[in-house]
TORKOL-4160 file (C-alpha; in steps of 0.2 Angstrom, whole numbers, padded with zeros to 4 digits, m for minus):
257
<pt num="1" X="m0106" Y="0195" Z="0460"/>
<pt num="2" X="m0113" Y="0188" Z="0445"/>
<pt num="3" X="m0106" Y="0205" Z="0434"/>
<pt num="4" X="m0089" Y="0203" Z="0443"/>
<pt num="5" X="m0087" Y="0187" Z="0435"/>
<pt num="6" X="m0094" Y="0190" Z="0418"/>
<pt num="7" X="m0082" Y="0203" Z="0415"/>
<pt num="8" X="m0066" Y="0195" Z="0424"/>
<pt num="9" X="m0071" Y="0180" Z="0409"/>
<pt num="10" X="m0072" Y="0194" Z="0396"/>
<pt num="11" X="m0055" Y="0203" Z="0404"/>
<pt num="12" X="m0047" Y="0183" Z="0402"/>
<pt num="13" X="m0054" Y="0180" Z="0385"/>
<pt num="14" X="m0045" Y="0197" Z="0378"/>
<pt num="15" X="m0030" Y="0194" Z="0384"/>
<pt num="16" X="m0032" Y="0178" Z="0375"/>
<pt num="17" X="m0037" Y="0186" Z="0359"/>
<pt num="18" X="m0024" Y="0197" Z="0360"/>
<pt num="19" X="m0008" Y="0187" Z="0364"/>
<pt num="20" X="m0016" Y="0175" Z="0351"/>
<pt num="21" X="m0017" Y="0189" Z="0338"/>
<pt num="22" X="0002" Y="0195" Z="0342"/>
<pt num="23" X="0009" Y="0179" Z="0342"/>
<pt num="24" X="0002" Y="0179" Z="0323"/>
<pt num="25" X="0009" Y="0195" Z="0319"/>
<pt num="26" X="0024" Y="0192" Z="0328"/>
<pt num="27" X="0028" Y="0175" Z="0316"/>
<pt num="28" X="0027" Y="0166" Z="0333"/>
<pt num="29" X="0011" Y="0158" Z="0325"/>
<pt num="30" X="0008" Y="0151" Z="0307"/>
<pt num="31" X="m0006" Y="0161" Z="0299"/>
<pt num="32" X="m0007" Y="0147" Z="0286"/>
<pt num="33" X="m0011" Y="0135" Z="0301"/>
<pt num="34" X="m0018" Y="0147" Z="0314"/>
<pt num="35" X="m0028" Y="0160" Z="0307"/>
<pt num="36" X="m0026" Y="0180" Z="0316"/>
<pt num="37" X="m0039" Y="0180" Z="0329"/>
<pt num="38" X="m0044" Y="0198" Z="0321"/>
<pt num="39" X="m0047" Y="0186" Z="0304"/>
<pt num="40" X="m0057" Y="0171" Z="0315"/>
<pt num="41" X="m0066" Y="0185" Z="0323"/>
<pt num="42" X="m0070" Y="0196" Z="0308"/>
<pt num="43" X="m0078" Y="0178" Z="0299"/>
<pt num="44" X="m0088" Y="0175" Z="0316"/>
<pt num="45" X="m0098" Y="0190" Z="0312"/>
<pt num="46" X="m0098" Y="0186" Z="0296"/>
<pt num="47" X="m0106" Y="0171" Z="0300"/>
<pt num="48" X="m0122" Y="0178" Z="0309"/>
<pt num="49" X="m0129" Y="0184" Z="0292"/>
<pt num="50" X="m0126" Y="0170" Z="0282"/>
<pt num="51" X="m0142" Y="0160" Z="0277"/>
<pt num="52" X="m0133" Y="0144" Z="0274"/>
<pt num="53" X="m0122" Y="0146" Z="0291"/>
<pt num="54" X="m0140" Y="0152" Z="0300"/>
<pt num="55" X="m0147" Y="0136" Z="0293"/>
<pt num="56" X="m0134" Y="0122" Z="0299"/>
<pt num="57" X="m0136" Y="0131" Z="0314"/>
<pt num="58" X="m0155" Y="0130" Z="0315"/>
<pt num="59" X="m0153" Y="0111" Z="0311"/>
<pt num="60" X="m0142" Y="0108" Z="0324"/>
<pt num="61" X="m0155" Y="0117" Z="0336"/>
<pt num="62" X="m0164" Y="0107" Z="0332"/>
<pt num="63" X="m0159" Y="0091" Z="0335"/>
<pt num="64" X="m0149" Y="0096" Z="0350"/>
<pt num="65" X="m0167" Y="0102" Z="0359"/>
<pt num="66" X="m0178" Y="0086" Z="0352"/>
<pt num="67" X="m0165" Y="0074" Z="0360"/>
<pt num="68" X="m0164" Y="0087" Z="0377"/>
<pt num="69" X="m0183" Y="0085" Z="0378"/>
<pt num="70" X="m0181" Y="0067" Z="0374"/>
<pt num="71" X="m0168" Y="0064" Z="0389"/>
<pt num="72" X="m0176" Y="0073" Z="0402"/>
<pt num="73" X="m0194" Y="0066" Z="0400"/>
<pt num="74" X="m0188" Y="0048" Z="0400"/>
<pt num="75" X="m0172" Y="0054" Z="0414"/>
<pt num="76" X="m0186" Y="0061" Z="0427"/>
<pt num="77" X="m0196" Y="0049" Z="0428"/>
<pt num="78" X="m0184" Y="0033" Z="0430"/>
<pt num="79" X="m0173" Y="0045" Z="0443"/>
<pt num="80" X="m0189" Y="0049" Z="0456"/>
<pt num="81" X="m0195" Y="0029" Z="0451"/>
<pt num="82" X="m0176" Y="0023" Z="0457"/>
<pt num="83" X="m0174" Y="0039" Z="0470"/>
<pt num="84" X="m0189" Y="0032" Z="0478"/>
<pt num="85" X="m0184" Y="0014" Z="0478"/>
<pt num="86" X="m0169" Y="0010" Z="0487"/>
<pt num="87" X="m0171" Y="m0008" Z="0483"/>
<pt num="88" X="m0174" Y="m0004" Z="0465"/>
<pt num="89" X="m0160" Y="0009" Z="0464"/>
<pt num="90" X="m0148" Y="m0003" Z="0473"/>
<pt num="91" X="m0150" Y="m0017" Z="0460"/>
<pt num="92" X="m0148" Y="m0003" Z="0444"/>
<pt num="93" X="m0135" Y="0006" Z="0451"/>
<pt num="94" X="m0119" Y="m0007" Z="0443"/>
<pt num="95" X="m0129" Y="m0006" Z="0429"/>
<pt num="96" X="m0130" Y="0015" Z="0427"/>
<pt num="97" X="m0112" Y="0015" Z="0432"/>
<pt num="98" X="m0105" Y="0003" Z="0420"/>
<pt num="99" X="m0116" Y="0012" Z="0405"/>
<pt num="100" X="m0113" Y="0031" Z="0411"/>
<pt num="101" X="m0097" Y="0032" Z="0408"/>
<pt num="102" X="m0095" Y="0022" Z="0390"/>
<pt num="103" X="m0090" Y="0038" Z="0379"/>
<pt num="104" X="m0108" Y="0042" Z="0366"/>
<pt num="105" X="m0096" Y="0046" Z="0353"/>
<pt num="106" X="m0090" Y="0028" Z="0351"/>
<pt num="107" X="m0109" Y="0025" Z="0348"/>
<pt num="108" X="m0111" Y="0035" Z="0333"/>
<pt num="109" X="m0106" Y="0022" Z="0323"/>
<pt num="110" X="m0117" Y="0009" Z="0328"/>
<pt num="111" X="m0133" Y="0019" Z="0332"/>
<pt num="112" X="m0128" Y="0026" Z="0312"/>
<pt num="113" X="m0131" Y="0008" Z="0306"/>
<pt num="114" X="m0146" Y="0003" Z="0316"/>
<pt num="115" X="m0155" Y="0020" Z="0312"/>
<pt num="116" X="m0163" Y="0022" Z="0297"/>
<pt num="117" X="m0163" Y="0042" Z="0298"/>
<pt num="118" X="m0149" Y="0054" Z="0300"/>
<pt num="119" X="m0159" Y="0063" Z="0311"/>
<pt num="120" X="m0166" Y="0049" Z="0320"/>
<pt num="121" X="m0145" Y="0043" Z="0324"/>
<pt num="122" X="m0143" Y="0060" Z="0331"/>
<pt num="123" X="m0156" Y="0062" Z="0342"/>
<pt num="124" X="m0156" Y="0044" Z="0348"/>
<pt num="125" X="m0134" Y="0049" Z="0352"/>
<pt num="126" X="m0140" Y="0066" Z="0360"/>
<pt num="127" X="m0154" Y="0054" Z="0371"/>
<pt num="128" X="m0141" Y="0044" Z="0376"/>
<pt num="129" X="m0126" Y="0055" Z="0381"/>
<pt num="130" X="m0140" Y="0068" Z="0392"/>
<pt num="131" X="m0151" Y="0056" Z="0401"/>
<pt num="132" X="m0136" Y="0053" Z="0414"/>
<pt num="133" X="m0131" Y="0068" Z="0420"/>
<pt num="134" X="m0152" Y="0072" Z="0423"/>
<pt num="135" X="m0154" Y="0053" Z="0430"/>
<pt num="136" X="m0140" Y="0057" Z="0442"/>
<pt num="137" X="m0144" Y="0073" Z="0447"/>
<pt num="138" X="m0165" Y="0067" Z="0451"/>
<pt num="139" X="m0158" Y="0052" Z="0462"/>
<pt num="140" X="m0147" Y="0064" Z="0472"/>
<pt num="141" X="m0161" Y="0076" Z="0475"/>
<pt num="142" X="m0174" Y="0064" Z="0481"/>
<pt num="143" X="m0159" Y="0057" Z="0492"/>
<pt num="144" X="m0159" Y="0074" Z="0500"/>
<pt num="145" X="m0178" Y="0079" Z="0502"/>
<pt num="146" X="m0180" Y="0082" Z="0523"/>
<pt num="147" X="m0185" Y="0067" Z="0528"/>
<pt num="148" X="m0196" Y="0076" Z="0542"/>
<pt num="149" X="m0206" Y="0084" Z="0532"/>
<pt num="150" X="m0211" Y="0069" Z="0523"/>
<pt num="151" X="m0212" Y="0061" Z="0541"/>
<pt num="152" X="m0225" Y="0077" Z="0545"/>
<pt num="153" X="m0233" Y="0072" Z="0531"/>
<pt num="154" X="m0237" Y="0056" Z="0533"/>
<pt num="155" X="m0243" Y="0061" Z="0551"/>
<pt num="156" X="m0257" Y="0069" Z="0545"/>
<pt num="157" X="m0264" Y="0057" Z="0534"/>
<pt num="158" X="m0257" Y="0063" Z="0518"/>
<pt num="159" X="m0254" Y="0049" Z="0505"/>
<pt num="160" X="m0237" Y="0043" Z="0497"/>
<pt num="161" X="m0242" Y="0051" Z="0481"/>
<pt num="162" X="m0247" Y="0065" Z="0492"/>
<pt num="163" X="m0231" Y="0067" Z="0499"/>
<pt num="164" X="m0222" Y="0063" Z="0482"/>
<pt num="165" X="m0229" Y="0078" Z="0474"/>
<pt num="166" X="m0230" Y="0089" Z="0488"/>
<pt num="167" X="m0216" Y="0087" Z="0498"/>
<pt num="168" X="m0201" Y="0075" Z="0487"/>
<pt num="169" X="m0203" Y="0082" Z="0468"/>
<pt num="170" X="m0203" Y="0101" Z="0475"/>
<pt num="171" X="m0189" Y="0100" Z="0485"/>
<pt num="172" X="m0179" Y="0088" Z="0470"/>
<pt num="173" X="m0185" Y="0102" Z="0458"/>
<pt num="174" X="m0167" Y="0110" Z="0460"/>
<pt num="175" X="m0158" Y="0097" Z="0457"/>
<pt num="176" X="m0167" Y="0092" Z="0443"/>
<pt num="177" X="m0165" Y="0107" Z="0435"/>
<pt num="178" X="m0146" Y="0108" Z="0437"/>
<pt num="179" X="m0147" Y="0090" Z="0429"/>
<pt num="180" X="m0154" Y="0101" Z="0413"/>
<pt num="181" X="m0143" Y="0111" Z="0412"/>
<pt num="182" X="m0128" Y="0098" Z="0414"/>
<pt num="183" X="m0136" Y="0089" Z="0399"/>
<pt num="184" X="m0140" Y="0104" Z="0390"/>
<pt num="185" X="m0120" Y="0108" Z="0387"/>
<pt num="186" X="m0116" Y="0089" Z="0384"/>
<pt num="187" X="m0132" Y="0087" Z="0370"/>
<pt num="188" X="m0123" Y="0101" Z="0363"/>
<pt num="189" X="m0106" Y="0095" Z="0362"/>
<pt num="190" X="m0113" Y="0075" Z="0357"/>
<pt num="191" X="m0123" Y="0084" Z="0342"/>
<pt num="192" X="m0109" Y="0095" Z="0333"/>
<pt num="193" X="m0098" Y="0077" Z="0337"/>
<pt num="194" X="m0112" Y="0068" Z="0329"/>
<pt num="195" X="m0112" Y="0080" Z="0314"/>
<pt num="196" X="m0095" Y="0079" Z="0312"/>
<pt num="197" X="m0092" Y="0059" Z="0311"/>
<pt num="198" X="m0106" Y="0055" Z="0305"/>
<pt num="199" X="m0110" Y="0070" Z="0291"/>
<pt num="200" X="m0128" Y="0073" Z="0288"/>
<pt num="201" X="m0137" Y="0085" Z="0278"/>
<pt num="202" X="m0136" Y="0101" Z="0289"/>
<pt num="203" X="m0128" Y="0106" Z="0305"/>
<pt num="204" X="m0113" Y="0115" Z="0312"/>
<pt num="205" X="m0103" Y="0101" Z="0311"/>
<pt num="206" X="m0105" Y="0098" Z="0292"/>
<pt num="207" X="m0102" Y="0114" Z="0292"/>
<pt num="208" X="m0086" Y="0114" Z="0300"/>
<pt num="209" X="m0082" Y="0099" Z="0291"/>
<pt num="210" X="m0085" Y="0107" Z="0275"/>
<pt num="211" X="m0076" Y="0123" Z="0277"/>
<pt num="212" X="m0060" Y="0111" Z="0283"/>
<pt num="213" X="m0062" Y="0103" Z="0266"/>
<pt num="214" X="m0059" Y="0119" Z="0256"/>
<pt num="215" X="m0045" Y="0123" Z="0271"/>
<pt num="216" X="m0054" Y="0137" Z="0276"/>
<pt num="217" X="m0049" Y="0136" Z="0293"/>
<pt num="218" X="m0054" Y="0154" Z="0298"/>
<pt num="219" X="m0072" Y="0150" Z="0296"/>
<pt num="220" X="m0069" Y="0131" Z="0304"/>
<pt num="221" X="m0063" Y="0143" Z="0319"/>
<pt num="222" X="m0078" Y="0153" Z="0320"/>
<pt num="223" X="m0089" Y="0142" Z="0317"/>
<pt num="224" X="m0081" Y="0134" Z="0333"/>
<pt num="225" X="m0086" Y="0151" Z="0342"/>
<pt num="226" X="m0103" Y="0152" Z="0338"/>
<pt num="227" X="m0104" Y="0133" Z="0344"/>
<pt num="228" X="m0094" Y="0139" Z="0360"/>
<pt num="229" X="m0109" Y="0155" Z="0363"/>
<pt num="230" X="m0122" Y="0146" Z="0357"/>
<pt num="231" X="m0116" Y="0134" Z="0373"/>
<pt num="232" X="m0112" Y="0147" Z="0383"/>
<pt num="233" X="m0129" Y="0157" Z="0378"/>
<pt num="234" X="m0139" Y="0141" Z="0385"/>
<pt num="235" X="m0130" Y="0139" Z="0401"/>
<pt num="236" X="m0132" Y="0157" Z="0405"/>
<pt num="237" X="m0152" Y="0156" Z="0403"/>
<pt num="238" X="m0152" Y="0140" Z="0416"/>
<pt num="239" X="m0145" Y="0146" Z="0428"/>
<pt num="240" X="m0155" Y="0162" Z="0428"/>
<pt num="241" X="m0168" Y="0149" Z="0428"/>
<pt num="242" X="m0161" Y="0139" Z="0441"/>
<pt num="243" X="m0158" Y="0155" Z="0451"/>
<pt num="244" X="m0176" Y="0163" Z="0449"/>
<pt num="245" X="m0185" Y="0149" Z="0454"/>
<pt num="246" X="m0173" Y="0141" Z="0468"/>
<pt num="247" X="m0169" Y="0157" Z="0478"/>
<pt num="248" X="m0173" Y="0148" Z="0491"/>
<pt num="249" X="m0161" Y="0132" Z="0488"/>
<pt num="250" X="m0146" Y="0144" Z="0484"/>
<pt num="251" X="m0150" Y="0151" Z="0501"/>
<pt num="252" X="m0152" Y="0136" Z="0510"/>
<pt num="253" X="m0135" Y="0130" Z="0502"/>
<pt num="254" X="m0127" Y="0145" Z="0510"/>
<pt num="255" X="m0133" Y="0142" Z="0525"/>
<pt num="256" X="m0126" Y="0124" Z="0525"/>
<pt num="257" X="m0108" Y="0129" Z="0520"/>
């Protein structure tokens, strides 16, 4: 199943390439503009053995798994407080809504002025623009923890932490997890966008930025691939994650539908 799709994406992205590279050959595309995908493609292996690329990438890494980190320890924590407090969660839950969907970009600016440190503005963006989709995602899965088995738990003596950690966190773990990966794929995107408005001393949107200066947009292009698999790389190792440890909640979700 899972090789079906991986190669009916890679069948889908060659056709792309190739009707991009014709439409280039053809005249139906401005090279000057819109570079051959053969020339975009030939800089993004280029790329993979250039130090100073390899370091903008390394400093985007960077920030992009400090502010992951960052999000889901303080994300967790606030999701099973509020999962577990209907009252609490009740009297937040205007407050999340009205903040979640304000775009993080349109933060840069600010969080630029108030942050002494580039990298401090970044992380503090990333932090920002990951914590929901991980907050979201723990409330959800306490919401649907079997209530019987807590019920069965509490039968037998066992304690609310008790049940918390035996019982609620385990069967949340899914659903936090997915939340991680969500957030991963949106650090990424808020950190490049950081990069890009805000500059900085490394990262691959400086690098971008830089290579647009000198209208070199064959390696502005490929450096926008290797953001695209470096994405695509992270989301593929959480699920396989997600799907090694949860067997049983894929299962169970099958069984539902």
């Amino acid at each position: 199943m899972i090789l079906s799709r991986v190669a009916r994406g890679a069948a889908g992205v060659a056709v792309l390439l190739v009707a991009a590279e014709v439409a280039g050959r053809t005249g139906l595309l401005d090279t000057q503009i819109m570079p051959l995908a053969s020339t975009v493609l030939a800089g993004t292996a280029g790329l993979a053995v250039d130090y100073e690329f390899l370091r903008d990438v390394s400093a985007t890494v960077e920030v992009w798994a400090e502010g992951l980190l960052l999000a889901t320890l303080l994300a967790v924590p606030a999701g099973v407080l509020l999962g577990s407090l209907p009252r609490a969660e009740t009297a937040l839950r205007p407050v999340i809504e009205f903040l979640r969907p304000i775009p993080s970009v349109a933060l840069i600016p600010l969080v630029a002025l108030i942050a002494a440190a580039d990298g401090a503005m970044k992380v503090t963006v990333i932090v920002y623009a990951a914590c929901w989709p991980v907050l979201v995602n723990t409330m959800y899965g306490l919401h649907d923890v079997d209530p019987v088995a807590k019920d069965t738990m509490r039968v037998f003596g066992f304690g609310r932490l008790a049940v918390l950690l035996r019982v609620t966190l385990p069967s949340a773990a899914p659903f936090v997890l997915t939340g991680v990966r969500l957030a991963a794929s949106v650090a990424l995107v808020v950190a490049i966008s950081a990069e890009l408005l805000a500059g900085g001393e490394g990262g691959i949107g400086v690098y971008i930025v830089n290579a647009g200066s000198g209208y070199r947009i064959d390696l502005m292009l490929a450096a926008t691939v290797w953001a695209g698999l470096i994405g695509l790389v992270v989301n593929a190792l959480l699920v396989r994650v997600e799907h090694g440890l949860f067997r049983w909640h894929a299962a169970r979700a099958g069984v539902a539908q």
